[in-house]
N, C-alpha and C positions, 0 to 999 in steps of 0.2 A: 683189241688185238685183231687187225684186218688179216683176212688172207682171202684167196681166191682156188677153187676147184676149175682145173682146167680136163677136158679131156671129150673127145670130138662126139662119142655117144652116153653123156651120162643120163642115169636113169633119170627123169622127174620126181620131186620130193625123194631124194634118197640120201639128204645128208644129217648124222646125226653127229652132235655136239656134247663131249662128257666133259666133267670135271673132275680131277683128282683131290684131295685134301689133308691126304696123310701118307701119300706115298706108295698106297696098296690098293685099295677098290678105285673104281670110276663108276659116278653118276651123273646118268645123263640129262643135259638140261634142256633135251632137244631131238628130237625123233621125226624123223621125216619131211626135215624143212626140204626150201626150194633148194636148188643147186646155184642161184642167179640172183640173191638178195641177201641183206643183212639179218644178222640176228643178236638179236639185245636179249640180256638176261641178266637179275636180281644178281649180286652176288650173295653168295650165304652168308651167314652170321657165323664163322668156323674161323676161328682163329688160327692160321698156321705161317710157315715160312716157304711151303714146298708145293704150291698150289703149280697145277697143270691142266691146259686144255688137250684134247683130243679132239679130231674132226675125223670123219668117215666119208666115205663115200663110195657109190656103186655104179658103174657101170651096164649097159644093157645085155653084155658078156656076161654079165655076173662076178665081175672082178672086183674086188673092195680096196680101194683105198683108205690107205690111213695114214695121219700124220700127227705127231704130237708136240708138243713146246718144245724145244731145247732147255730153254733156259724155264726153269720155275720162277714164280713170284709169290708174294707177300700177300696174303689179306690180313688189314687190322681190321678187329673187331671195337678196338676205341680210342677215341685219340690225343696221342699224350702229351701231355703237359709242358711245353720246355719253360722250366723257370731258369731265369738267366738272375742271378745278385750281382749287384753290385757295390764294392765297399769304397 
């Protein structure tokens, strides 16, 4: 899921990345990244249909942005079987 932090003074290291997984807490997978590079992370082993990221970030103002999914996604935790018969 690309996105990009724009804004003319953001802080160094001030962006954090959370995950939702059932629609109510967020944990984060990511604290203090750069504002200017990618960031990869495990997906959990949490089976759900309602998965959401959060992205943050801060300013030298001290104003916090935030943005989160729109749309949720899917994590499978294993993957299913299509048996297809034929008679």
């Amino acid at each position: 899921m690309p996105f990009a932090i724009k804004d003319a003074n953001l802080t160094a290291n001030s962006v954090t990345v959370s995950l939702q997984t059932d629609g109510k807490a967020w944990k984060d997978l990511g604290k203090g990244l750069p504002t200017d590079s990618a960031f990869r992370f495990e997906i959990p082993a949490i089976a759900t249909k309602i998965a959401k990221i959060k992205v943050t970030a801060v300013d030298n103002a001290g104003n916090i942005g935030e943005v989160v999914s729109v749309e949720g996604f899917e994590i499978q935790t294993v993957v299913a079987d299509d048996v297809i018969e034929i008679k």
